[in-house]
KEKE-911704 format. One record per residue: residue number from 1; residue in one letter; x, z, y of N, C-alpha, C in turn. Coordinates in steps of 0.2 Angstrom, whole numbers, plus 5000, padded with zeros to 4 digits. Example, Ala and Ser with C-alpha at 12.3 -4.5 7.8 and 13.67 -1.06 7.14 Angstrom:
<pts>
> n,res,n.px,n.pz,n.py,ca.px,ca.pz,ca.py,c.px,c.pz,c.py
> 1,A,5066,5039,4972,5062,5039,4978,5066,5039,4984
> 2,S,5064,5035,4989,5068,5036,4995,5064,5039,5000
</pts>
This chain:
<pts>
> n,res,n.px,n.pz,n.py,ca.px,ca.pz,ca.py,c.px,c.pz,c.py
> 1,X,5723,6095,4581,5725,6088,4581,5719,6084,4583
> 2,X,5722,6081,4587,5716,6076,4591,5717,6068,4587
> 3,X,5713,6064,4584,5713,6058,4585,5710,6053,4589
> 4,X,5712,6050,4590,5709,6045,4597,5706,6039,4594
> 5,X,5701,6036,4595,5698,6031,4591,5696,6027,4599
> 6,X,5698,6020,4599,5696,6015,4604,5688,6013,4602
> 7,X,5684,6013,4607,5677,6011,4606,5677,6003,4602
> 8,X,5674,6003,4598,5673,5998,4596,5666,5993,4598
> 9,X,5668,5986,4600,5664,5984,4602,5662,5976,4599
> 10,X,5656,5973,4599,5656,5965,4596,5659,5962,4600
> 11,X,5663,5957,4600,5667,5950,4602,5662,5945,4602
> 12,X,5657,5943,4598,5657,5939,4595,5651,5939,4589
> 13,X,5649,5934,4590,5641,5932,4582,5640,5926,4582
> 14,X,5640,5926,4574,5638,5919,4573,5632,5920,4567
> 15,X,5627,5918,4566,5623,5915,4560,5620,5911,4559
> 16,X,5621,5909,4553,5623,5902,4548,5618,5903,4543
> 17,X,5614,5897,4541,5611,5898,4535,5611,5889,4534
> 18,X,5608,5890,4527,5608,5885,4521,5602,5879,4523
> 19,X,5603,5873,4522,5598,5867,4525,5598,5862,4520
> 20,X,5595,5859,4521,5595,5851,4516,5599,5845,4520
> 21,X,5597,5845,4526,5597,5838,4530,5598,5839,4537
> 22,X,5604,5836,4539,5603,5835,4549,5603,5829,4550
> 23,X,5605,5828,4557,5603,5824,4562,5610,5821,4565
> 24,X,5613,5815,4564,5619,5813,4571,5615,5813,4578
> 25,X,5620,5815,4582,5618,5816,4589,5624,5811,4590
> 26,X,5622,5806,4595,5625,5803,4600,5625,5803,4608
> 27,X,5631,5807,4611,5629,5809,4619,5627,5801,4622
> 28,X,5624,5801,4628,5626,5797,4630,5628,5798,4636
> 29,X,5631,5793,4638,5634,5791,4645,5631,5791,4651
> 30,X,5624,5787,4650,5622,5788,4656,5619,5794,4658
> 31,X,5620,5796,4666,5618,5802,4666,5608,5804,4668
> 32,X,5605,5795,4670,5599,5796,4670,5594,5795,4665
> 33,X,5597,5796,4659,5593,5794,4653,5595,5801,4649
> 34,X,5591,5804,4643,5591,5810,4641,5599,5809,4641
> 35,X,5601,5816,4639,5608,5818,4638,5612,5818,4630
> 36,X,5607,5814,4625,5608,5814,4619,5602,5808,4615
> 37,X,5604,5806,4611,5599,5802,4606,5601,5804,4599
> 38,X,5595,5804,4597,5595,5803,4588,5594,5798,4585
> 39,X,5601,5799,4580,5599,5793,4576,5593,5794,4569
> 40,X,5589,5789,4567,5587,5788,4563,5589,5790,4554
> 41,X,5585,5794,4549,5589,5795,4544,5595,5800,4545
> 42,X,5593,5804,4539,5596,5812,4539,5600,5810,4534
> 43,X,5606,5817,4535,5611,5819,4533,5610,5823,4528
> 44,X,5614,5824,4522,5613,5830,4518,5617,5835,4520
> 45,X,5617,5840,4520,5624,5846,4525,5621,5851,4521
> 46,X,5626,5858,4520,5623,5863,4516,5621,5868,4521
> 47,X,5624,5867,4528,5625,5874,4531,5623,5871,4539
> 48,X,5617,5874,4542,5617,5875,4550,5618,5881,4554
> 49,X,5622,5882,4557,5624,5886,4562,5617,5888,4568
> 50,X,5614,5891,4564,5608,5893,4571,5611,5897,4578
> 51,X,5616,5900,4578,5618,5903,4584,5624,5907,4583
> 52,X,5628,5904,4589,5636,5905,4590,5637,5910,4597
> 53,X,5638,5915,4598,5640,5918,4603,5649,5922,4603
> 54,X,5649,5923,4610,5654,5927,4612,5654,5931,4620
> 55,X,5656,5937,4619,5655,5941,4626,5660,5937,4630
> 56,X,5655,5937,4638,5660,5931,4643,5667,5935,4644
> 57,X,5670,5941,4642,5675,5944,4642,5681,5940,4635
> 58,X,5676,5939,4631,5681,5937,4626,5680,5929,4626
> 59,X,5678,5925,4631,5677,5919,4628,5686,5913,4630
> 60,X,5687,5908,4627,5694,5906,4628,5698,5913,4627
> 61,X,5698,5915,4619,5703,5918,4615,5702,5917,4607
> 62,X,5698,5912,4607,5699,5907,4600,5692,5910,4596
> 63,X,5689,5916,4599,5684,5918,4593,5679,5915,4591
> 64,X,5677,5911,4593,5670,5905,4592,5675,5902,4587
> 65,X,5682,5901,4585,5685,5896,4581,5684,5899,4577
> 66,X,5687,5906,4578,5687,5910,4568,5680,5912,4567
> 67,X,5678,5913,4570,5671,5912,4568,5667,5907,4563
> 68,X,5669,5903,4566,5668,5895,4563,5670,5895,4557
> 69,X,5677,5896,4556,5682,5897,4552,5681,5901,4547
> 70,X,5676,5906,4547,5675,5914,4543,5669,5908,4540
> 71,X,5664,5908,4542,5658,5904,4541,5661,5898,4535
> 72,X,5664,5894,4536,5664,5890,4533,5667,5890,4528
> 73,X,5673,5897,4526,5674,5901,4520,5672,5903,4517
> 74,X,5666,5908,4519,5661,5911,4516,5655,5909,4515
> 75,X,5652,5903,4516,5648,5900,4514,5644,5899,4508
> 76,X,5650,5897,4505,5647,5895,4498,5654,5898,4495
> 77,X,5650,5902,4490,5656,5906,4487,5661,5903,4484
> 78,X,5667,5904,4484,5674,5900,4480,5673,5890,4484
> 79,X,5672,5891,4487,5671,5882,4491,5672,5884,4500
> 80,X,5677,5879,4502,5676,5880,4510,5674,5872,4511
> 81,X,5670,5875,4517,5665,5869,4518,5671,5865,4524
> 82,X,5669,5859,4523,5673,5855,4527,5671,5854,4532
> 83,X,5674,5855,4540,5670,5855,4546,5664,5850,4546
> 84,X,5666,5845,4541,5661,5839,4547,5655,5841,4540
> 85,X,5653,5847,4538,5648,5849,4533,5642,5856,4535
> 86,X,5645,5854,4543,5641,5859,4548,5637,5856,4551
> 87,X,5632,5858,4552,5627,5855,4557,5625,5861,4563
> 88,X,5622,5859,4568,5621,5865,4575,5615,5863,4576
> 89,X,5611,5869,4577,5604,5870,4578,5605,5870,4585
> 90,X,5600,5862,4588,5602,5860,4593,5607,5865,4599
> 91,X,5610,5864,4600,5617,5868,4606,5612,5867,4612
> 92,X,5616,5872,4616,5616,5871,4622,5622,5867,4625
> 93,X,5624,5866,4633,5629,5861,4634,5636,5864,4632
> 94,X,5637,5871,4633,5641,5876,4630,5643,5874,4623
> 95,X,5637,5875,4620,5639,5875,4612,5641,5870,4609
> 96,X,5638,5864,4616,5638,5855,4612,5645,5855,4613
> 97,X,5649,5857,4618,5656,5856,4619,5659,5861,4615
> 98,X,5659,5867,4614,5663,5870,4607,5663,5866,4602
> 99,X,5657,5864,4600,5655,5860,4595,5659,5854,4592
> 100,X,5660,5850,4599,5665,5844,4598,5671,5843,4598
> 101,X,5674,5852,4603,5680,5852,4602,5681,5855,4595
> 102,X,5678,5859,4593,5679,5859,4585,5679,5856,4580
> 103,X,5673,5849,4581,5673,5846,4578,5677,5840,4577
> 104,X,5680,5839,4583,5684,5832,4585,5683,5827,4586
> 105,X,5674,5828,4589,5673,5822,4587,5666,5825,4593
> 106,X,5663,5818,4598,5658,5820,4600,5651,5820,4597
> 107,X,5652,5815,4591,5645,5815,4586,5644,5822,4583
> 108,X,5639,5824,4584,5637,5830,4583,5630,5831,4576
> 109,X,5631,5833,4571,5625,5833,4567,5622,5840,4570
> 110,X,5616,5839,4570,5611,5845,4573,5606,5844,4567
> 111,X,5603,5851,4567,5596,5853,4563,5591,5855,4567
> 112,X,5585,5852,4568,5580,5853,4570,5575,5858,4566
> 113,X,5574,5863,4569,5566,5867,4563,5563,5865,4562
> 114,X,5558,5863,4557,5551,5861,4556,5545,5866,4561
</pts>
């Protein structure tokens, strides 16, 4: 008897860890001035996303969502974190637009390293 097992491969990574404080990010419009400002005075957030990926074979089939979605389940044990209780360790342009369409919103809380 032969069983046949489909290679198994990643979709997809995310890692998230635990923070005190972010940052709003506000795009701006104009295109020759930076492409973001910060504002002034931190956020308390418990959780920043330091990196989100997906293989460009799987990208636009939601798994950056549930990803998200898995994270902010399993975050803090028995508590689901509420989207706007994420912050992103500065994105790339990619990520800034995941980010907002996740978010719903273009204000973005970011975490910077020390």
């Amino acid at each position: 008897m032969l069983a046949h097992f489909p290679v198994l491969m990643v979709a997809g990574c995310l890692v998230a860890e635990p923070i005190k404080e972010a940052f709003k990010v506000i795009p701006r419009a104009d295109k020759e001035k930076p492409a973001e400002r910060i504002m002034k005075g931190a956020i308390k957030r418990p959780a920043t996303l330091q990196a989100i990926w997906v293989t460009s074979s799987n990208r636009r089939k939601h798994i950056a969502t549930h990803l998200l979605n898995a994270a902010r389940r399993s975050f803090c044990e028995g508590h689901e974190l509420d989207p706007s209780q994420l912050a992103f360790s500065e994105p790339t342009s990619a990520g800034r637009a995941l980010a907002s369409s996740y978010m719903g919103s273009r204000l973005l809380l970011v975490y910077r390293a020390q």
